[in-house]
C-alpha angles and dihedrals in degrees: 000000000000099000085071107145111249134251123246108224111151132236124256132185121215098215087069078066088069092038103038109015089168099051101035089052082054091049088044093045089050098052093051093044092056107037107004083235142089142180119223127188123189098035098162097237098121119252094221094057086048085057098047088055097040080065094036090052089055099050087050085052099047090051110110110286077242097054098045089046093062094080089046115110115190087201112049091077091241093289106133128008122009140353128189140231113286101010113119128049136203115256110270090005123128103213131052123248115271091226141080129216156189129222121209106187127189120284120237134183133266101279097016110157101231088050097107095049098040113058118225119246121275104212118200115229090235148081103046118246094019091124093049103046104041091055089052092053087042089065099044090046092055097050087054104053079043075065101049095037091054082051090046086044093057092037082058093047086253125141109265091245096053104113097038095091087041094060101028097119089004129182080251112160136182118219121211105193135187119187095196116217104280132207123252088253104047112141105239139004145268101284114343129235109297152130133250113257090201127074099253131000126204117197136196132195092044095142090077099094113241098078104119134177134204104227119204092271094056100255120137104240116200109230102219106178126184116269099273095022127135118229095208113183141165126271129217094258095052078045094061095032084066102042090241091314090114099041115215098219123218107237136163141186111243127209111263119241112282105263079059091049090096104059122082116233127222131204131163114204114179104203112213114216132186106242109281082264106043109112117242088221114165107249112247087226095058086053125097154133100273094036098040119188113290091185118036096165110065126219136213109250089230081057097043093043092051086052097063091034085073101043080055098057098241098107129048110222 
């Protein structure tokens, strides 16, 4: 599957965000609009913290399968702590991911409002230094998708400030994953074909082969970023939000050739959710006579998010 032709989405920088705002939102909107997907250099989160939680991730990984699934709930819908081998599915796929995982959410304070609808963190006792570190990650993550979101906003005619009071307190969560080495003859692959719940994604360890993408003919497209760079793409609920302006594409993460088969494989994608509040409402200006409203009963993005929860696999109506 690997000699799939690549994409060609092109590369952005984000400090043409600070020289240029209007053409690199158009750059970023295009982009969108053609693939769903974007790939942005020079996002601002520190290399040297990336590397500190690339070797962090693996140690996680390599602890006993006992150890890691004590901070496993079965209950908690994944969405904070651990999550094992073979546990969620693509929507409308037959067989499970071959691939476990580990959420980080945001931390809020004692009271918070949000507090009965967001969980708090489960933090592992090793490795030294996780807690920190991913915190830290987690920040950096989320000032740079307030970036990209105040670049879709202007690509949209929005004021530059329209999604600030959406994700204040968002849904937002970080995503550890390990694809374990797999046999020749596994059922299934990495991560099956899907879409994003969330509004944007930003990923990182895309450089690994394996990243694909379903174009508009219906043709799989490789994402083969530069080393450092960051695979941004919509999610389901910025889909909605702009009545299929802004295209959430399918993708999927297919298994490498077999002398490949072996080796783990790493990614980090950080998921960038509205507040559980905010109302996933279609945008007027997204609205026309040729792209009439798809949705015209908004939904609350907690409501939405436990919806797809369920088609995944992750919650138990």
């Amino acid at each position: 599957m690997l000699d799939t032709p690549a994409a060609t989405v092109p590369a952005l920088s984000l400090t043409q965000d600070r020289t240029d705002p209007e053409k690199f939102a158009a750059a970023l909107g295009g982009s969108f609009e053609r693939f769903g997907f974007a790939i942005v250099s020079d996002h601002g989160v520190p290399q040297p913290l990336i590397d500190r939680a690339w070797a962090l991730t693996k140690a996680l990984f390599d602890l006993p399968e006992d150890e890691k699934r004590r901070y496993y709930s079965a209950s908690g819908g994944g969405a904070r702590g651990y999550t094992p081998f073979k546990t969620e599915i693509a929507k409308g796929a037959s067989a499970v991911d071959l691939k476990e995982f580990w959420h980080v959410g945001r931390e809020l304070p004692a009271g918070h409002r949000f507090a009965e609808l967001m969980a708090a963190n489960v933090w592992p006792d090793r490795p030294q230094g996780f807690r920190d570190t991913f915190l830290e990650l987690f920040a950096a993550l989320d000032r740079a998708g307030d970036v990209l979101l105040s670049a879709i906003a202007r690509h949209l005619g929005l004021a530059n400030d329209w999604f600030d009071p959406a994700v204040k307190d968002g849904n937002s969560v970080l995503r550890l994953l390990h694809y374990p080495p797999i046999a020749a003859d596994a059922e299934g692959v990495r991560a099956g074909a899907h879409e994003d719940i969330n509004l944007i994604t930003l990923l990182l360890g895309a450089e690994e082969a394996g990243l694909e993408l379903l174009d508009k003919d219906g043709r799989w497209l490789a994402i083969k970023p530069p080393e450092g760079a960051m695979v941004v793409n919509v999610g389901d609920m910025l889909q909605r939000l702009t009545n299929h302006v802004l295209p959430s594409t399918t993708h999927r993460v297919v298994n490498p050739p077999p002398e490949r088969r072996g080796f783990s494989r790493y990614s980090m994608p950080f998921f960038l959710h509205p507040a559980p509040d905010f109302l996933i409402e279609t945008l007027p200006g997204c609205i026309s006579a040729a792209n009439p409203n798809r949705y015209p009963t908004p939904i609350s993005s907690h409501d939405y998010l436990f919806e797809r929860l369920v088609e995944i696999g992750l919650v138990k109506k």
